[in-house]
Every structure is written in C-alpha cells, then in structure tokens.
C-alpha positions in Angstrom: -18.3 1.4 -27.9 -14.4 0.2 -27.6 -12.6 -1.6 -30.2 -11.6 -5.3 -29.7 -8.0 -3.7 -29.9 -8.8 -1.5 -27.5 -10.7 -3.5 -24.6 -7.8 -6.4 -25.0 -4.9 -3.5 -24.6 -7.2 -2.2 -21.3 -7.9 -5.7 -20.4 -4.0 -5.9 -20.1 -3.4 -2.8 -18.5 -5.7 -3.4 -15.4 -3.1 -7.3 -15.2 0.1 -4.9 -15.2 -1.4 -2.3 -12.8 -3.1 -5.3 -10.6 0.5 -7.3 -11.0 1.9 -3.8 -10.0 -0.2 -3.4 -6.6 1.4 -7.3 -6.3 4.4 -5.5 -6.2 4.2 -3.2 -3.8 2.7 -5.1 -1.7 5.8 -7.4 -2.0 7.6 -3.7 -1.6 6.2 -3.2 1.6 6.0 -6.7 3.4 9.9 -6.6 2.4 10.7 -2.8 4.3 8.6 -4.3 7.1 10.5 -7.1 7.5 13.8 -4.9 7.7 12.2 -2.3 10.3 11.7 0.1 7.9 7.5 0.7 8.5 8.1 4.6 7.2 9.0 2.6 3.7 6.3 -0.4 4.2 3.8 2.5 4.5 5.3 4.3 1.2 4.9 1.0 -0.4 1.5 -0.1 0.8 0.1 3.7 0.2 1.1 2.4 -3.6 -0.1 -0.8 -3.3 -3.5 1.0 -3.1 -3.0 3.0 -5.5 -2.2 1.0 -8.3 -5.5 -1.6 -7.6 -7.6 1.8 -7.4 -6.0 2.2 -11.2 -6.8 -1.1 -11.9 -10.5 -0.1 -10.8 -10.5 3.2 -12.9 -9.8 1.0 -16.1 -12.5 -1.3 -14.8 -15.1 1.5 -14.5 -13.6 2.6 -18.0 -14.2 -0.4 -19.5 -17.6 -1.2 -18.1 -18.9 2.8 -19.2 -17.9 1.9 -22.7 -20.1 -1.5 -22.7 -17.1 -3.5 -22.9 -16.2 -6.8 -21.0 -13.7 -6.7 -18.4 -11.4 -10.2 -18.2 -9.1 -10.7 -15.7 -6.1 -12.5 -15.9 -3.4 -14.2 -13.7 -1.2 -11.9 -12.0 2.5 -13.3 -12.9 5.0 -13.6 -9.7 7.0 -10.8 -8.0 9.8 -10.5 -6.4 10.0 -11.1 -2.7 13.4 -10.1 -2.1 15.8 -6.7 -1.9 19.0 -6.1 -0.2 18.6 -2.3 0.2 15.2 0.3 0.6 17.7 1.7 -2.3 17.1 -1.3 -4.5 13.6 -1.2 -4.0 13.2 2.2 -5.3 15.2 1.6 -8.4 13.2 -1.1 -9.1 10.4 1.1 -9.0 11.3 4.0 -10.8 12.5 1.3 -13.7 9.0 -0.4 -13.1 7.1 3.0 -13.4 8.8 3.7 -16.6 7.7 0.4 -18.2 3.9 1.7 -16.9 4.6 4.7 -18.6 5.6 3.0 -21.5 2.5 0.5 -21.5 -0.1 4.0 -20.8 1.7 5.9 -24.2 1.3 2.4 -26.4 -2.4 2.8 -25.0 -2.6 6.1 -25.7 -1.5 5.6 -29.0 -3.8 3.0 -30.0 -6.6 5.5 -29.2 -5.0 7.4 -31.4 -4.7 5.1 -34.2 -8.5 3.8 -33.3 -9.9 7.4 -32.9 -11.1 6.7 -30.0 -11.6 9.9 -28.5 -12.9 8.9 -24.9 -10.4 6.7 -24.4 -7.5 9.1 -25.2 -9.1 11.5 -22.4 -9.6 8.9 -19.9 -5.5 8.6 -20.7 -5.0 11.8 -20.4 -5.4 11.8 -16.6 -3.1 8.5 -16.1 -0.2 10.2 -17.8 0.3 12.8 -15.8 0.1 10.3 -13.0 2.7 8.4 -14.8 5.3 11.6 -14.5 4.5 11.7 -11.1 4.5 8.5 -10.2 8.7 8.8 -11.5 9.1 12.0 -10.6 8.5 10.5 -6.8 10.6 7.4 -7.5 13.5 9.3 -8.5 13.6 11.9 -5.5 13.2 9.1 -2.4 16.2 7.7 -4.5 17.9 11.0 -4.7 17.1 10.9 -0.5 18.3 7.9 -0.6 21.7 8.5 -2.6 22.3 11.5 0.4 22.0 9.6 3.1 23.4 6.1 1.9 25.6 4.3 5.0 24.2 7.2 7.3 21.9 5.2 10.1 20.3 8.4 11.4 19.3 9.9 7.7 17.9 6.5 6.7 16.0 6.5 9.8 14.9 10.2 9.1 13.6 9.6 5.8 11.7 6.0 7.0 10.0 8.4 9.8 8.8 11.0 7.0 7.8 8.4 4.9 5.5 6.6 7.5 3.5 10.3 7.5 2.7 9.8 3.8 -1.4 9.4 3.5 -3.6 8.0 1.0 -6.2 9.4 -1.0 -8.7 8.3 -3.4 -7.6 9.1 -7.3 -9.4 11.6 -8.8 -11.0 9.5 -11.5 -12.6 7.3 -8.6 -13.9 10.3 -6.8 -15.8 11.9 -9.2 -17.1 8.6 -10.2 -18.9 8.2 -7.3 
C-alpha cells in the first residue's frame, strides 16, 4: 500500500508528465506550422510518450490500491522562433523531469518503499535518455545552424523516427 506522501508526489508526477505531453504537442503543432514535419513527428513521437508515462504511473498507482487524482494541466507555450529553441527548451524541460523522478525516488527512499523505488528505477534511465537525445538533435542542430540543406537533412531523418510502446506498458498487458 503507498503512503499518502507517496500517492500525492505520483499524483503530481502523472500532471507534469501529462503537462509535458501538452508540450510536445505544442512542440510539434509549432514545427508543423514552420514546415518542419521531420520535427513535428520528433515532437508528437514524444507527445506519446510522455501520456504513455503518465499511464505507467496510473497503472502504478492503481497496483498499489491507491487513488489516482488528476489535476489541471497548467498552459504551455505556443510559440518558438527556431527548431533550435525548441530543443533547448526540452533538454532544460527534461532535466526538471529528471529532477522531479530523483525527488520521487528519494521519497521512496525516505518511505521504504521498495516497489516504488523499482518502478523508478526504470523511469530514470529513461530520464538520461530522454537528455541524452535532447542534447545531440541540439548538437545537429548547432552543425548545421544558417545551413538550409542540413536543417532540411536532419527534419527528413527526424520524420523516420517511430514509436513504440514503453516497456513498463508492454509487459503490463
């Protein structure tokens, strides 16, 4: 059984990784909007990702007997000048998630609360990919800044990017 600690700090992890789909989706309405679909994909590829998180935590919270409350999702932004911008905006976004997934992690410390520090396990190394991928489009990014044909190179590989079902989810089922 969880903690009250514990289900309010999940509780607010699935708002920031719903209000993080939010943003993607923002992300990728934005790229589309400048002709960049390669990038719109990237960002609605995340979009799904992030509510699939949301619905790990869910699942989590349910498994545990706990009650699941849902709360507004606060506003985005709607608005970047570069696909550059974007991506630092991510990888600064992604850091604050791997913030908010240690101070989880360390409650389930604090709590011993075993189960939930394994479940965690899993979404940290996510988390070091997630800015592990944020930094090298930005590195791509950095290379072919005021270069037409590279940006239009990387938006091409970008729209080949797939999506697939987080592990969590697919053993779940």
């Amino acid at each position: 059984m969880l903690s009250v600690r514990m289900q309010n700090a999940l509780n607010a992890q699935i708002n920031a990784e719903l209000w993080s789909a939010y943003l993607y989706l923002s992300m990728s309405m934005a790229a589309t909007d400048k002709g960049l679909k390669g990038i719109a994909n990237w960002f609605a590829i995340q979009f799904k990702e992030e509510q699939d998180h949301a619905q790990i935590f869910i699942n989590y919270i349910h498994s545990r007997g706990g009650r699941v409350t849902l709360a507004p999702i606060a506003e985005v932004d709607t608005e970047w000048d570069t696909a550059l911008a974007m991506f630092e905006q991510t990888l600064t976004h992604e850091r604050k998630v791997t913030s908010l997934i240690n101070d989880l992690y360390n409650l389930a410390i604090e709590e011993k609360d075993h189960a939930t520090k394994n479940m965690l396990d899993w979404f940290i190394d996510e988390q070091v990919e997630e800015e592990e991928s944020a930094r090298d489009i930005i590195d791509q990014l950095n290379m072919v800044e005021g270069n037409k044909f590279g940006l239009y190179m990387l938006d091409k590989e970008m729209a080949a990017r797939t999506y697939s079902t987080p592990s969590p989810l697919a053993t779940a089922e």
